[in-house]
N, C-alpha and C positions, 0 to 999 in steps of 0.2 A: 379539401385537396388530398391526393395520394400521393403519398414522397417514395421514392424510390428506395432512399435511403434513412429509416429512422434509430439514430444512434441515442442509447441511455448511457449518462452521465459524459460530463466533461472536464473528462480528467488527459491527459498524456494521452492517453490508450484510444479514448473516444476522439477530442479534437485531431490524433491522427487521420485516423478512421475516414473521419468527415474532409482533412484535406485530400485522401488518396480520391475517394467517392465524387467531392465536387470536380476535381481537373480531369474526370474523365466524362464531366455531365453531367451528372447524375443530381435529381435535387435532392438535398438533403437535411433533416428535421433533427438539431440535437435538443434531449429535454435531459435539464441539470434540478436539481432538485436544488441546489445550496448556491455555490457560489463556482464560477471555472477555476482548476487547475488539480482540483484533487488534490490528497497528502502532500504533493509537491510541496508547493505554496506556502508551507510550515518552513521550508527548508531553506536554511539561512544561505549556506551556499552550495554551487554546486561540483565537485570537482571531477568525477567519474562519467561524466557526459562528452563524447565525443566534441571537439574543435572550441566549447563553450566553458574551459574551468573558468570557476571564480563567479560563473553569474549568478542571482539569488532566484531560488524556488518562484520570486514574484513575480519576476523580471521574464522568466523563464517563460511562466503559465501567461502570463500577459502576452507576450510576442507571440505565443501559438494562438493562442485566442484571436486576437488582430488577424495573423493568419489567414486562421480560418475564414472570420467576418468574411475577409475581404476575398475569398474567395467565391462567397456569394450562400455562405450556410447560414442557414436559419437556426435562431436558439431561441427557445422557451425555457425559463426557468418554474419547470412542475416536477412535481414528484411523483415517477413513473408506479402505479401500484399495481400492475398485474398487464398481460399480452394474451390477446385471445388470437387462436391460430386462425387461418380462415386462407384462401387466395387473395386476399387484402388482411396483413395481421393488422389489429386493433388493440393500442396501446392507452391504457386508463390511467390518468390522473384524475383531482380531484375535481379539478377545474372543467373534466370532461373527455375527449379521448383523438385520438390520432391514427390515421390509415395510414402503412408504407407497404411497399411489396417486401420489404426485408428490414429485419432488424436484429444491430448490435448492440449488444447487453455491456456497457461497460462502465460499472457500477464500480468496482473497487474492492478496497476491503478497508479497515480502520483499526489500523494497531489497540490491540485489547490495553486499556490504561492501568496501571495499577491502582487507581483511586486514591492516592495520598493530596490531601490539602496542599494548594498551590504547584499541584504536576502540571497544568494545563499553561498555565500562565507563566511556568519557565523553560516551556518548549525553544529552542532555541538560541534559551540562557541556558543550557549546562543538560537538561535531560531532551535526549534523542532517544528516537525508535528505530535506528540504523546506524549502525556501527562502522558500516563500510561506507557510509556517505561523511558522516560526519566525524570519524573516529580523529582523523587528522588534525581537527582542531585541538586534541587533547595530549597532542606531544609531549612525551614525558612529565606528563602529570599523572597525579591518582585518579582511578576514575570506578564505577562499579558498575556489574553487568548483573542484572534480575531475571533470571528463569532456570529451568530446567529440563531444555528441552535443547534437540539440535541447534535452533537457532541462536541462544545464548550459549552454548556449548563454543559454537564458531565464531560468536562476536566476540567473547573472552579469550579465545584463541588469537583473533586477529589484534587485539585490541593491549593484548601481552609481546607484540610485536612491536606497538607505538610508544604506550604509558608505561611511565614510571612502577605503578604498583594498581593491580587490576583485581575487584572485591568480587569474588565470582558468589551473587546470595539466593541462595534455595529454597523453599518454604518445605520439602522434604530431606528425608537421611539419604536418599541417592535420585539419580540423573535418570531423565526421560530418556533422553538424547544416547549418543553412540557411545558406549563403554570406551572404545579409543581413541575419541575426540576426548573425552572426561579425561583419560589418563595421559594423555599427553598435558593436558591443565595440568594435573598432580605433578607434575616434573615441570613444572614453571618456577622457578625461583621468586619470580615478582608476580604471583599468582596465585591470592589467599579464599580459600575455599569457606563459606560460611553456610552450614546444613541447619536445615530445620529455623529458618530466619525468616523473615520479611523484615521490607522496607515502611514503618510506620509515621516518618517525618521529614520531610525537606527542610534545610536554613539557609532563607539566601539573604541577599541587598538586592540588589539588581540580577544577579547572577546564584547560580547555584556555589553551596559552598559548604554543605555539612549534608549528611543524612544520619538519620535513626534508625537502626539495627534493632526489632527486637525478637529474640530468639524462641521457643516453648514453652520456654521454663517461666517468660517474663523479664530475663535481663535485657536491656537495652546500653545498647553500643554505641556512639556515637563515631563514625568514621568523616574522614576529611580528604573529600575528593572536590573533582572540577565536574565530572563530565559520572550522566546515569543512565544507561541503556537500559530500556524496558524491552525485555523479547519474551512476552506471558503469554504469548499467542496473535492472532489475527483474525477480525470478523468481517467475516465475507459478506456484500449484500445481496442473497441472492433470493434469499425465500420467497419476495413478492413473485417469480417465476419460475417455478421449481414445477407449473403446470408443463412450461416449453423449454426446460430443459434438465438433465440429470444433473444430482448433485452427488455429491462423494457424503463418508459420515460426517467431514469435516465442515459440513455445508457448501463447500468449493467447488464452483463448474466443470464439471466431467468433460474436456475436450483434448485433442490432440491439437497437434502444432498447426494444422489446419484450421481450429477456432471455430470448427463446427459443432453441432449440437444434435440432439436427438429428432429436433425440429428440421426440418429442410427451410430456407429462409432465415434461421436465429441462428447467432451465433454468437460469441462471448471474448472477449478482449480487456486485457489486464491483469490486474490484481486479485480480479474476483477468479478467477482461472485456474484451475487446480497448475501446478507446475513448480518445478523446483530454484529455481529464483527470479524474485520480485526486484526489479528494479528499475530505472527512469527508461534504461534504453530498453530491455524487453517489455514494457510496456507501448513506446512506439511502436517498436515491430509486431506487437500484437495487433495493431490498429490499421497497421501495412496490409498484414495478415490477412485479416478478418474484412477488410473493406476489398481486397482482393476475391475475396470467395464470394461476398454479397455483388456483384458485379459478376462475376460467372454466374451465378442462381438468377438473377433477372435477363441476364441476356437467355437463362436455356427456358423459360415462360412463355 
């Protein structure tokens, strides 16, 4: 069979995609490689989502999913590993491969982890990868932001607005991120700058409740926060198609707000998206987007 519509991954961005595509007809093919909902999913609640505060990441991605189901979209769970262009593109997994007249690329990306023993497993006790989704739980408590780049520059900015006292820790003597985003930190009163550190241990119960500071030299700190934003970066999934479409150095899909590609027929939606911010609702709209334009391209065939 040829699908009209063949959407990669099923995250936010994709199961949009797939509900704008099916109510206009169109049939449509999502292949998820893991499990639906994407990063979401992780996230214990949700508060910056339009009409839905308070629902949880599971709740959330499950009700799109139904959705969609019942829209009449088909899902396979394979893992997309490359798109050969053609007037029918051919999409390879391992299990074998898939014809649509068009396809969204809406793969994601996966916050880069620090690696410390038990980060994975207190996702949602106490260390987040989003500051502005989750910061609120951490009201006037201590909490600590990890990077050195724009992103952690702005979560420790925001995040000095809520908590108590906010560990801003750097693994260099200065900042990737914007000189005046940094120096606005520096005039934080409850805004302790730690250069040349990393984070080498978590102490929780159930919840996070301690980390380990240790700096260059070898001293180790022990600081006493609730809440630990990782912002080291973001890995885009895009290399398996970097034949049909441009990437930036950062490995990030090269598209404008239109969600095209170098390809005529591909196009890219979400996280994997080069763009200046990632969040639950820009990632629908990307799916709005992008199912939009694959719907002009098959009707101009």
């Amino acid at each position: 069979m040829i699908y009209d519509v063949l959407i990669i991954g099923a995250g936010p961005a994709g199961m949009t995609a797939a509900i704008y595509a099916r109510r206009a007809g169109k049939s449509v093919l999502v292949l998820e490689a893991k499990g639906y909902g994407g990063q979401i999913i992780k996230t214990p609640d949700i508060e910056n989502y339009p009409v839905e505060p308070g629902i949880s990441g599971y709740d959330f991605a499950t009700r799109l999913y139904e959705q969609t189901k019942a829209l009449g979209a088909e899902f396979v769970f394979e893992r997309a590993e490359g798109i050969v262009d053609g007037n029918v593109k051919k999409v390879k997994t391992p299990e074998g491969e898939y014809g649509a007249k068009s396809v969204i690329i809406a793969t994601g990306s996966e916050s880069r982890p620090l690696g410390v023993e038990g980060e994975t497993a207190l996702i949602g006790r106490g260390v987040s990868y989003c500051a502005t989704c989750d910061g609120n739980f951490f009201r006037n408590k201590a909490v600590a932001v990890v990077g050195g780049g724009n992103t952690a520059l702005e979560d420790a900015l925001y995040m000095a607005d809520i908590a108590e006292t906010v560990y801003l820790i750097h693994r260099r003597d200065s900042f990737r991120g914007e000189e005046a985003t940094a120096e606005l930190l520096r005039r934080r009163e409850n805004v302790k700058i730690l250069y040349n550190s990393t984070v080498t241990e978590l102490i929780a119960d159930r919840r996070l409740r301690q980390i380990v500071v240790t700096d260059k030299e070898g001293v180790k700190t022990t600081l006493d926060v609730r809440g630990l934003f990782v912002a080291v970066g973001r890995i885009p999934e895009n290399r398996a198609f970097e034949n049909v479409i441009e990437l930036d150095g950062a490995g990030w899909a090269s598209s404008g707000e239109n969600c095209r590609t170098k390809t005529p027929g591909v196009f890219v939606a979400g996280d994997n998206r080069s763009k200046d911010v990632r969040q639950l609702v820009t990632a629908t709209a990307d799916g709005a987007v992008a199912a939009t334009e694959a719907l002009k391209y098959i009707a101009s065939l």
